[in-house]
C-alpha distance (Angstrom), angle and dihedral (degrees) to the residues before:
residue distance angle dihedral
X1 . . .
X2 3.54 . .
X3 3.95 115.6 .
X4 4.10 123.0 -163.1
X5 3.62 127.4 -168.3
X6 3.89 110.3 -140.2
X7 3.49 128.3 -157.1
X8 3.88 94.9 -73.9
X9 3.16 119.0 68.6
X10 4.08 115.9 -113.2
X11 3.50 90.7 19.1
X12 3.98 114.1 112.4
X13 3.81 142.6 -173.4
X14 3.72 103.3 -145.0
X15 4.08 108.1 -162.7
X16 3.79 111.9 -165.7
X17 3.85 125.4 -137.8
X18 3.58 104.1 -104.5
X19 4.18 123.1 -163.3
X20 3.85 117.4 -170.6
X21 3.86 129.7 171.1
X22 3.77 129.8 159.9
X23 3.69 100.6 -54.9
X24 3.96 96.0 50.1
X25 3.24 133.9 -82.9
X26 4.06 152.3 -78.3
X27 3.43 143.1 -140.9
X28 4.44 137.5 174.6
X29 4.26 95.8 -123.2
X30 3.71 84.7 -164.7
X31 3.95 138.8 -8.7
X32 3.48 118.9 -177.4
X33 3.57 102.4 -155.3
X34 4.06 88.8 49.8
X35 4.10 96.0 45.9
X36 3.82 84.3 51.2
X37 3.72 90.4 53.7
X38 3.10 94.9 39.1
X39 4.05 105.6 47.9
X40 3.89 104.1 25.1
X41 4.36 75.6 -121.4
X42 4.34 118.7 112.0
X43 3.74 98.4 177.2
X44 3.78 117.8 -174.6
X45 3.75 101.3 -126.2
X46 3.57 109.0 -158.3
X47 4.07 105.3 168.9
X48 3.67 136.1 37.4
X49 4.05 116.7 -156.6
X50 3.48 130.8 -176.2
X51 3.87 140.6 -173.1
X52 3.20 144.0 -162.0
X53 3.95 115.8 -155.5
X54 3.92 139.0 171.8
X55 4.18 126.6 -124.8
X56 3.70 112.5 -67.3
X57 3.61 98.1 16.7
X58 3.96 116.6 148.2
X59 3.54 114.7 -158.7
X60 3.84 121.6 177.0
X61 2.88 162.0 -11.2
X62 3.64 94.1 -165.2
X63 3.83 149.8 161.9
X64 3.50 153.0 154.2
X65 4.10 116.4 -115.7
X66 4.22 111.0 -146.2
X67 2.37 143.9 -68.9
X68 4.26 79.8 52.4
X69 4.05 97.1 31.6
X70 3.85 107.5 145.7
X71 3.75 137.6 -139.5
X72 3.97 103.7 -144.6
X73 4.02 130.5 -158.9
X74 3.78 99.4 -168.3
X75 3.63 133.3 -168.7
X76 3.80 150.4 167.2
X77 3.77 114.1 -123.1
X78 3.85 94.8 -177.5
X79 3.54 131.4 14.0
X80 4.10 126.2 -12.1
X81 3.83 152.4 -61.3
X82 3.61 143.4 175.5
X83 3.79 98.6 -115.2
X84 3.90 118.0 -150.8
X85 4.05 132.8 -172.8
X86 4.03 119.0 -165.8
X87 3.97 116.0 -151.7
X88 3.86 104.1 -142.6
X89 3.57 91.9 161.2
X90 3.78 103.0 114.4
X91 3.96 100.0 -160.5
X92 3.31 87.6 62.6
X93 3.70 132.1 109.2
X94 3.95 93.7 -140.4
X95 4.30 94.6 40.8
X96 3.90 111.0 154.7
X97 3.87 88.8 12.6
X98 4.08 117.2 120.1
X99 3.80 129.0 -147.9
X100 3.62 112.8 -145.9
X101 3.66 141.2 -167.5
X102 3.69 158.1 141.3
X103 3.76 118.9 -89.7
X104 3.56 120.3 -177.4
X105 3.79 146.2 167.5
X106 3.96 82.6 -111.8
X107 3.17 110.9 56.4
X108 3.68 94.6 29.8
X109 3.84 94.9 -144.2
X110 3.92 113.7 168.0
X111 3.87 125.9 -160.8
X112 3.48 128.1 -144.4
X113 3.69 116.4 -153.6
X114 3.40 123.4 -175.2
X115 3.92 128.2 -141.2
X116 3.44 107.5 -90.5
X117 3.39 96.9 61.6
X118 3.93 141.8 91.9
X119 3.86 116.3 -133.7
X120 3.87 137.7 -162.1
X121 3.40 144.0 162.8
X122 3.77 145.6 -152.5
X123 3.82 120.4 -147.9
X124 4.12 118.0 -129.2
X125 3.89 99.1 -174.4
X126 3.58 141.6 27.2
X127 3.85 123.8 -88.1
X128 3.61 91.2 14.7
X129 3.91 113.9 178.9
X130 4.24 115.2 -144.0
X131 3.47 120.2 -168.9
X132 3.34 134.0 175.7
X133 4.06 148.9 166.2
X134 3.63 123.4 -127.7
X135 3.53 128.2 -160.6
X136 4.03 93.3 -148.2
X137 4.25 134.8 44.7
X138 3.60 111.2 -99.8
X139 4.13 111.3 -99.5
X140 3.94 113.3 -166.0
X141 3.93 85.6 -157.3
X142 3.72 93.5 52.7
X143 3.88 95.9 42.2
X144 3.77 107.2 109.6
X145 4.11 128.3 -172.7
X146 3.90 135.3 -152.2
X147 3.47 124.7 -161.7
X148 4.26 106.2 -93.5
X149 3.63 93.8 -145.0
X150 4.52 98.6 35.0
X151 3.58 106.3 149.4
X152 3.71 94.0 -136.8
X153 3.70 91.4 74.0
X154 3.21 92.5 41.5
X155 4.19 97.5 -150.1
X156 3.97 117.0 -172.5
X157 3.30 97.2 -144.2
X158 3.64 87.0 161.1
X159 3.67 98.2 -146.7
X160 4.05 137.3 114.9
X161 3.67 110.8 -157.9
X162 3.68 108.9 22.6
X163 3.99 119.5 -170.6
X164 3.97 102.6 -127.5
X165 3.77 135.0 171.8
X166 4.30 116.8 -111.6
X167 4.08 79.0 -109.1
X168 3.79 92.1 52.0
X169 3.52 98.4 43.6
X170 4.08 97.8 44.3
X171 3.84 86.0 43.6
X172 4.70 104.3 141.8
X173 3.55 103.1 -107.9
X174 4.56 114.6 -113.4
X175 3.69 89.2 -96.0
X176 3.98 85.3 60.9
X177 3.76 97.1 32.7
X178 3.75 108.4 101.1
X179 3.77 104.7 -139.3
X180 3.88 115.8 -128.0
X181 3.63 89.8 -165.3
X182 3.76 98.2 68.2
């Protein structure tokens, strides 16, 4: 697998090996053993989550407050997003900065966000399939929300009329977000 650091730092592009021949093709979607190696990381993963979203969909921003933050490994198994991570980690150099970018069943791109982080994503094509790995058990009372479109981060989504859910779209804004990372 290939790995690339991206401007902020713990986030990762993860690029798996692919093989292909005449009948198709073949690729490792995760290997422990190999990510280890590969990223100095060994995260624990202990659910798998997938969805299944329409074009121009928005969904996020999300996280998990401790004591059930998350890593993620996230991926698109069919179709395409707009893939975003949220630094909310305020000793860092790169806090309220995003990392975005396109994830698709094509070019099989994974991202690795780590916890500290809120994440969204906004889908490209229709009947999209969004999978990811979290390090912790979902926890409705330690789920948390920012506002997709909050001017303080300043995301360019680069969309008009995005499809949200109620939670989504009443989401508090970062100025009323209290920060669990502080």
């Amino acid at each position: 697998m290939q790995v690339e650091k991206t401007d902020i730092e713990g986030v990762l592009i993860i690029t798996p090996k692919q093989f292909s021949d005449h009948r198709g093709s073949f690729f490792e979607a995760y290997n422990h053993l190999r990510f280890t190696e590969a990223t100095g990381l060994s995260p624990q993963w202990l659910q798998d989550n997938e969805s299944r979203s329409l074009i121009n969909v928005v969904r996020g921003l999300h996280l998990q407050i401790p004591p059930f933050d998350q890593e993620k490994l996230v991926r698109v198994t069919r179709g395409a997003v707009y893939d975003v991570a949220v630094d909310l980690r305020p000793s860092s150099t790169t806090f309220k900065k995003y990392f975005g970018i396109l994830l698709s069943a094509e070019n099989r791109k994974q991202l690795y966000i780590p916890k500290g982080f809120a994440h969204g994503f906004k889908v490209l094509e229709d009947d999209t399939i969004f999978s990811y790995k979290c390090s912790n058990v979902f926890s409705s009372e330690h789920e948390r929300s920012i506002l997709w479109n909050d001017r303080d981060l300043s995301i360019d989504w680069e969309i008009e009329n995005a499809v949200l859910s109620e939670k989504d779209n009443s989401a508090p804004s970062f100025a009323d977000f209290k920060n669990p990372f502080e």
